[in-house]
N, C-alpha and C positions, 0 to 999 in steps of 0.2 A: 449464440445467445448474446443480446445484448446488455448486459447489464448494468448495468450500468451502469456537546458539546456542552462550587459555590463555598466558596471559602467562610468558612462557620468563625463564628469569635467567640471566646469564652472569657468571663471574667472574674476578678476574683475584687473581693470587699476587703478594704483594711480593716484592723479592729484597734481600738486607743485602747490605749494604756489605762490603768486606776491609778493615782497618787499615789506612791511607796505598793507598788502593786507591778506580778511580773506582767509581762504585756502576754494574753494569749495568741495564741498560732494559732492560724488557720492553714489547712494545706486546700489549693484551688480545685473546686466540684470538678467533675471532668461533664461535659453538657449531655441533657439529657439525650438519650435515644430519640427522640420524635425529632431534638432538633437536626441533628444530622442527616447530611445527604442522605435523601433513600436511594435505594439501588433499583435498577429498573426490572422490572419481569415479562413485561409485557413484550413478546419478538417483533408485532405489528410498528410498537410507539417506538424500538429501539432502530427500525431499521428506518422508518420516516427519520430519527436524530441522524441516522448516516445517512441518507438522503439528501440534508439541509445541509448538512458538515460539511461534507465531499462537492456538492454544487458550487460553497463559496469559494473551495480551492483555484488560484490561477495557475502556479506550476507550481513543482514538486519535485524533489531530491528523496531518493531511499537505498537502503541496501538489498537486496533481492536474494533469497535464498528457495530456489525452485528444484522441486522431489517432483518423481514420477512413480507410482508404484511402490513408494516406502524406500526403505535404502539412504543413501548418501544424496546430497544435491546435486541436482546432472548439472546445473547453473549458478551462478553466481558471479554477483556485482553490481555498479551502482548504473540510477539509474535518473534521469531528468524527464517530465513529459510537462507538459506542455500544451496545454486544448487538444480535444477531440473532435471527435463527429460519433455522429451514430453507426457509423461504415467501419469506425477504426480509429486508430492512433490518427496523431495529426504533426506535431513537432516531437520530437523527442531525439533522445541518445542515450545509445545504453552501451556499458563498457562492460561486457561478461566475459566468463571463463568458464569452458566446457569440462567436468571434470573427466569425463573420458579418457581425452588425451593432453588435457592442459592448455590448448586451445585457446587466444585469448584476441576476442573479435570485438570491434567497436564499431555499431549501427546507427545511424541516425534518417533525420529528416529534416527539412527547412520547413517542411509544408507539405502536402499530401500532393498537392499539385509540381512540387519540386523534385522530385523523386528521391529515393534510398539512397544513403552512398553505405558503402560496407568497407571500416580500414582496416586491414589485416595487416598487422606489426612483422609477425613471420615472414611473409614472403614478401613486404615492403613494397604493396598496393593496396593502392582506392579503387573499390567496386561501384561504379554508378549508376542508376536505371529505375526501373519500376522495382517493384517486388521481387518479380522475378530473380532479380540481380543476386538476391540469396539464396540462390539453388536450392543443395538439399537441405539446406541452414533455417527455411523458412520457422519453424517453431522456436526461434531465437526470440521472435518478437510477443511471442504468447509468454514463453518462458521469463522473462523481463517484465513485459510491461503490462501494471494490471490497469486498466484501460478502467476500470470505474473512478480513478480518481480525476478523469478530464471528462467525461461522458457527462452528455446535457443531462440525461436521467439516467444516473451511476445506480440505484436500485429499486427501478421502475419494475421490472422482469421479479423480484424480489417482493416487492408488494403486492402484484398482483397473482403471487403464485397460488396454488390453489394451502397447500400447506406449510405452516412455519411453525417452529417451536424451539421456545428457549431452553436452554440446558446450562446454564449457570455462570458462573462467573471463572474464566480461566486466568493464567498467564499467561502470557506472549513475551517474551524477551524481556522479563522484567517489569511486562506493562499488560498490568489489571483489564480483560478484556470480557466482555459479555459473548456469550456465545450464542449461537442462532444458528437453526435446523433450519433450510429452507430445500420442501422438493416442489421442480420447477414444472409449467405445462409441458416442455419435453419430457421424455424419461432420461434425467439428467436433477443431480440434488448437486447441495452443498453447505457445509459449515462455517459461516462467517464468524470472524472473532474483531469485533469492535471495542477499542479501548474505551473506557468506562468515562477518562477526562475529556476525550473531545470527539467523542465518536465516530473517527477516521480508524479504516480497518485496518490491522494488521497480520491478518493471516487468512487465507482460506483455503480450506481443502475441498475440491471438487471430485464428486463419481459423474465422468462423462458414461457414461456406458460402457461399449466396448472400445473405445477409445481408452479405456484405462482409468486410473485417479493421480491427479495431481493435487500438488501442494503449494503456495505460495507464502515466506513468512517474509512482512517486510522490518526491516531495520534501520533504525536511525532517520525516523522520519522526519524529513525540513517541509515545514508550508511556506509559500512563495517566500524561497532564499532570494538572498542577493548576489548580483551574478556582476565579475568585473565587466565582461563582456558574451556577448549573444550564447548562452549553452550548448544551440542547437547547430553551430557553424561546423562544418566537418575539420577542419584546424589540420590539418596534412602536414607532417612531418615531412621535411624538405627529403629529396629525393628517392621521394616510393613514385612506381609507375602507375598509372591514371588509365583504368579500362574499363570497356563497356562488357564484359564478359560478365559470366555469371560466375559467383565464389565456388569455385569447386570443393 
């Protein structure tokens, strides 16, 4: 599947005084209902706002906290990307930890055409190659990286599904999100959770089928940070060894 944003002002009137008179108080109207942000209900108009939101992103900084099946997060940590394609990730680096067994891997990319390097701290080497280079690790990159925030149409798949529905306004980490039903032309759904200020997702819970359900919450969202230098460069700690093997 490829799937792939008004500050109100109120004011308040002085009141003068009468000559040898006490001055009355006023306490300030609080504004009316109409004029306050409305909240959206519509799942169509809210996912077109994530549509336009997510398009203008160039890169991206987040924390990733990734569930399979309910339970504890099998993943976590932060995470950079960096333009896509419609194929996949495109630049990116994601620095997680498997909670399994504590595990703690660092992927990246220059460029789709640059291939993966994979740094593993433990055993102090760089993995370099295609994909492949992630062995049985490959769901590291699904696990990490939610690939609609560089995707040319991050929720084209979304608008055009046959069914969507709203389901109200939740939390996500503190952050007020709209919630959206959407089941997809596969037999495949999912619940997006779009925060309500700027319409960039932060959470979704996927039913692949028998593939399982996952989870995605992101945290501490940065839109295009500033970066001393390049994110995406593999930075190799002096004296780890340098192979074209696959991570075992």
């Amino acid at each position: 599947m490829y799937a792939r944003i008004a500050i109100m002002f109120a004011s308040a009137g002085l009141v003068s005084a009468a000559w040898a008179q006490p001055a009355p108080t006023t306490q300030p109207a609080s504004p009316p209902a109409a004029s306050r942000p409305a909240r959206l209900n519509d799942p169509r108009e809210i996912l077109q706002r994530a549509d336009r939101a997510t398009r203008a992103v160039d890169t991206v900084r987040y924390e990733v906290e990734f569930y399979r099946d309910g339970g504890k997060p099998l993943v976590t940590g932060t995470v950079v990307l960096g333009g896509g394609s419609r194929e996949g990730l495109d630049r990116y680096r994601m620095q997680l930890k498997r909670s399994v067994d504590d595990r703690e891997l660092i992927v990246g990319s220059q460029g789709a055409d640059r291939g993966v390097y994979v740094i593993d701290p433990k055993n102090k080497r760089v993995h370099h190659g295609g994909l492949s280079i992630l062995g049985p690790h490959g769901d590291l990159l699904f696990a990490g990286g939610v690939r609609e925030f560089v995707h040319p149409e991050p929720f084209g798949d979304e608008l055009e599904a046959p069914e969507r529905a709203f389901r109200g306004v939740t939390t996500v980490a503190g952050e007020e999100c709209y919630e959206v039903y959407v089941r997809y032309q596969t037999p495949q759904s999912a619940v997006w959770f779009f925060s309500v200020k700027d319409f960039l997702p932060r959470r979704v819970d996927r039913d692949l089928g028998p593939q399982g359900k996952t989870r995605h919450v992101i945290l501490k969202l940065e839109v295009d940070p500033r970066f001393d230098k390049n994110p995406f460069d593999a930075d190799v700690p002096e004296g780890f060894e340098k192979t074209t093997t696959p991570l075992p």
